[in-house]
N, C-alpha and C positions, 0 to 999 in steps of 0.2 A: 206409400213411400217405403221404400226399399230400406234396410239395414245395414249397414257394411262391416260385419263381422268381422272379417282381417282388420279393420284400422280398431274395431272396440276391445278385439285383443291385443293388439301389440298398443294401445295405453293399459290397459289393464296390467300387463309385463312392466311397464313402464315403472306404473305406480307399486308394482311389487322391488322393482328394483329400487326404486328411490327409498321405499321402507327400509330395505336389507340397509342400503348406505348410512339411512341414520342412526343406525340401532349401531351399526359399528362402530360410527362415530361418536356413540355416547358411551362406548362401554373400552375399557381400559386402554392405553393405547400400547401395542408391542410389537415384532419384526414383522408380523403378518400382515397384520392392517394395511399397510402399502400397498402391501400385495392383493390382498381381497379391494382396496377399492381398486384399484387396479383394472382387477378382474371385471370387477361393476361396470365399470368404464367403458370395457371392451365389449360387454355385452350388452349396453345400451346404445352402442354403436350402431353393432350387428343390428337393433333390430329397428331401430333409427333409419338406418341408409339401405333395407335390402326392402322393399316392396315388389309383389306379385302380383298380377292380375293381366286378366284382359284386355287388350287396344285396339280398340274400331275405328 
């Protein structure tokens, strides 16, 4: 049986971003924050909704 390394990286990114999210959310809150989750947001998007591969 085959492996699918595109989908075991992009949770692996996943679960890096969700870390990043909670660290920020435990640590002090200031103008940034918005901003960086934000950021998080968008790039769980990206890698959420963009899949590549082959179709037979």
């Amino acid at each position: 049986m085959s492996t699918n390394i595109s989908k075991q990286k992009r949770e692996d990114l996943l679960a890096k971003i969700k870390e990043i999210r909670n660290y920020i959310a435990a640590a002090p809150q200031d103008e940034n924050t918005g901003n960086l989750l934000s950021y998080l947001s968008d790039l769980e998007k990206d890698v959420k909704d963009k899949k590549y591969g082959l179709v037979f």
